[in-house]
N, C-alpha and C positions, 0 to 999 in steps of 0.2 A: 607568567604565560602571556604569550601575545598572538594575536592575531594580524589575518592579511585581508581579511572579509572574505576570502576563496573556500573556507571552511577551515583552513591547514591552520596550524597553531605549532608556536615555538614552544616546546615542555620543556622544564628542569628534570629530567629522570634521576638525576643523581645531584649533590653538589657541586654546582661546576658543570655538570654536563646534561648541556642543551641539545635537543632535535627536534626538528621542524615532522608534525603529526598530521595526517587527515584526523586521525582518532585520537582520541589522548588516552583514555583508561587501555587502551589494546596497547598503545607503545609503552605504558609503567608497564603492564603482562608481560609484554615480550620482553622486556629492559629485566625484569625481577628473574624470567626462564632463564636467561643467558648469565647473567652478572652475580645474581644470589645464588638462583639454584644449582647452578653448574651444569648444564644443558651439552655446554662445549667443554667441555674442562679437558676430556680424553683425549682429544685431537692433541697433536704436536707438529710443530710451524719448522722448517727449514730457514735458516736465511737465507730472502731471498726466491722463495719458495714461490709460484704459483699459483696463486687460490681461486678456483671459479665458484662464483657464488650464483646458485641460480634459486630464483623466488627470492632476488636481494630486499624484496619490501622496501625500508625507507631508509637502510642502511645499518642497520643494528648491528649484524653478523659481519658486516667490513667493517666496521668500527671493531667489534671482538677482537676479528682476525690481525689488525695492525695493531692494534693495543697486547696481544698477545707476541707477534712478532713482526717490529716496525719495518721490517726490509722486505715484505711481503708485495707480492703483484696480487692485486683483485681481477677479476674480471665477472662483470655482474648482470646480470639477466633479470629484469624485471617489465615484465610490459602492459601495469594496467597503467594511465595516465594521470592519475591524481595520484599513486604512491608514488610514481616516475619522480614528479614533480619534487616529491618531499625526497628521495635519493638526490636527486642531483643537488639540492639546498642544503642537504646533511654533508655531504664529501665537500661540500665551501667550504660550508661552516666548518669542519674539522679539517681541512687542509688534506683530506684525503687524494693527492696528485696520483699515484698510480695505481690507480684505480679507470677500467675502462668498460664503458657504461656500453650494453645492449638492451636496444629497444623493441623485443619479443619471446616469445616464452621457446622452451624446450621440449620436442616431442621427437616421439619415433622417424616421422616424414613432414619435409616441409609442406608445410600447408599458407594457402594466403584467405587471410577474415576468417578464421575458425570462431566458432562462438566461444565468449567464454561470460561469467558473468559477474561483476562488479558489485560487492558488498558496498555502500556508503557509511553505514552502523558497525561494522566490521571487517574492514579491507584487505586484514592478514588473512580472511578465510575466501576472499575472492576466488574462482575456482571454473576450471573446465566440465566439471563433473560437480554441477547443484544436487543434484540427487541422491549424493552420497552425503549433505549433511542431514539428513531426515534422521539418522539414528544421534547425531549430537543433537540436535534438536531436542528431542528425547527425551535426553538423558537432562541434560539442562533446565528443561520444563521441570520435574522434578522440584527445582531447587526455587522455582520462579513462575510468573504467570506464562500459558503456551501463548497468549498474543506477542508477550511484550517478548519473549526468548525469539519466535517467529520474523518478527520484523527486524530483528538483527542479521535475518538470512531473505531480507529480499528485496533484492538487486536488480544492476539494470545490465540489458546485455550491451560487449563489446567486442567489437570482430579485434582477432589476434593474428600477429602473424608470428606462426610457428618456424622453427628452423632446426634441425639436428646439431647436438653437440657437437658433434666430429667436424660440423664444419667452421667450429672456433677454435681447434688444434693445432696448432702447426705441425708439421713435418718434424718427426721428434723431441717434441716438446712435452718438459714433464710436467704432470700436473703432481704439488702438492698434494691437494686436496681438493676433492670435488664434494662440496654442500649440496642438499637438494632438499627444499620446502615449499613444495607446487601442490597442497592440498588434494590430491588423488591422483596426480599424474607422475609420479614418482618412476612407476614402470616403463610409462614414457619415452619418458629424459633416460634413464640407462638405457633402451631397447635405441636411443637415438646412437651410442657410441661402437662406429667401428670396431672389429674383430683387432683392427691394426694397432688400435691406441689404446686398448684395454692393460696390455702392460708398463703404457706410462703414465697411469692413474697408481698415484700410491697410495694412495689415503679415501676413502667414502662417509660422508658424514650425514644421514636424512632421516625425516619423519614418516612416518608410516603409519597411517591407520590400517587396521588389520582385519578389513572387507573383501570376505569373497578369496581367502587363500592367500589376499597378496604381499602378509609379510613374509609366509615360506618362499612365495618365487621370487623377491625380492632378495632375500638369503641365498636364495637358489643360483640364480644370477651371479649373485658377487662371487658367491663359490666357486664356482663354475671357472671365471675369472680368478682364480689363483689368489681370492682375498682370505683375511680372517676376521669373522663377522664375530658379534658381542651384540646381544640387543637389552635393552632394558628399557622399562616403561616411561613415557614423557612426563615430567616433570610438569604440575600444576592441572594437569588434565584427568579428568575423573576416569576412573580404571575402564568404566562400564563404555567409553566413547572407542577401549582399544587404543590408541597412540600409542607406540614404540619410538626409540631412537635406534637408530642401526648404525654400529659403526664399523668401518671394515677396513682393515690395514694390509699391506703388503711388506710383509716383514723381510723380504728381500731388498725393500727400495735404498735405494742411496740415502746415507747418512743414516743408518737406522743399525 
């Protein structure tokens, strides 16, 4: 492992395979969710296929996505500025060329400086919506002291600028697959996508905590949209935190 002095640290997650961390135990979490546990395993990649990755963190799930199927386009969304950081150093380091980086998050309406707030102890949980970790808090307490669980959830704020998906579509353009792990804003980023482009999404892939109704209207949604939804509990997350995966296919799409 090495460091730059910035905090960010180059990790071995695998052998052989290096990524540059603001955190290091949270990128072995996420590296172990996706690679052991089979997190993504459902999905299936077109060559050539489209993939938007939004909540790309520090590149895990574009690394997934090409190592699953190398002819694949990224397009990736991530807008705190120290995971930015470790994205753009990951797709170097792994030769990740088509791959095209966005520096802001996804909501319903564009917004310019929305708060959002910035974990240092835990960056994958950075989040528009703090409020809603109070129940992982929790649960996690539980297993650990409430200070030390605590201070893994408290951040500093940073104005974001929001933008709506539809307006990273082009004029008939299919997407593969549209990812989404934005820690409560899930509803968001779908309520962001035009009426128009909803039938050239073939694929939906996201995490959902299930506060407040919102994995039904999240199912609700995709349905609605002519998907077929599948959910099953997130892998590594204790049951009582709620986390689902929801995946949702259009079984009419080309190549399928």
């Amino acid at each position: 492992m090495t460091g730059t002095g910035t905090g960010m640290r180059k990790v071995e997650l695998d052998t052989g395979v290096l990524f540059w961390a603001p955190h290091e135990s949270e990128a072995r979490w996420q590296y172990e969710e996706m690679f052991a546990q089979g997190c993504y395993d459902d999905i299936r990649l077109a060559p050539g296929a489209l993939v938007i990755d939004v909540g790309a963190n520090i590149g895990l799930f574009t690394y997934f996505a090409v190592r699953a199927q190398p002819t694949v386009r990224v397009r990736a969304f991530e807008p705190m500025p120290q995971t930015l950081c470790a994205l753009r150093r990951n797709l170097a380091l792994h030769g990740l060329q088509e791959v095209t980086v966005e520096e802001c998050a996804l909501g319903r309406a564009r917004e310019d400086g929305a708060s959002f707030v910035y974990y240092p102890k835990a960056p994958g949980n950075s989040t528009r919506y703090p409020e809603q970790k109070e129940l992982q808090i929790a649960v996690l307490s539980r297993e650990g002291p409430e200070d030390y669980i605590r201070a893994h959830y408290t951040g500093v704020p940073v104005p974001v600028r929001v933008e709506r998906l539809s307006t990273f579509i082009e004029p008939g353009e299919r997407v593969g697959l549209l990812k989404i792990d934005v820690e409560g804003a899930e509803l968001d980023v779908l309520q962001g996508v035009d009426a128009a482009h909803w039938p050239l999404i073939d694929q939906v892939i996201l995490e959902v905590q299930d506060l407040d109704g919102r994995l039904d209207a999240v199912r609700d949604l995709l349905e609605a949209q002519g998907l077929a939804v599948a959910i099953r509990p997130a892998p590594l997350i204790p049951a009582d935190i709620r986390t689902h995966v929801v995946h949702a296919v259009r079984e009419e799409a080309p190549g399928r």
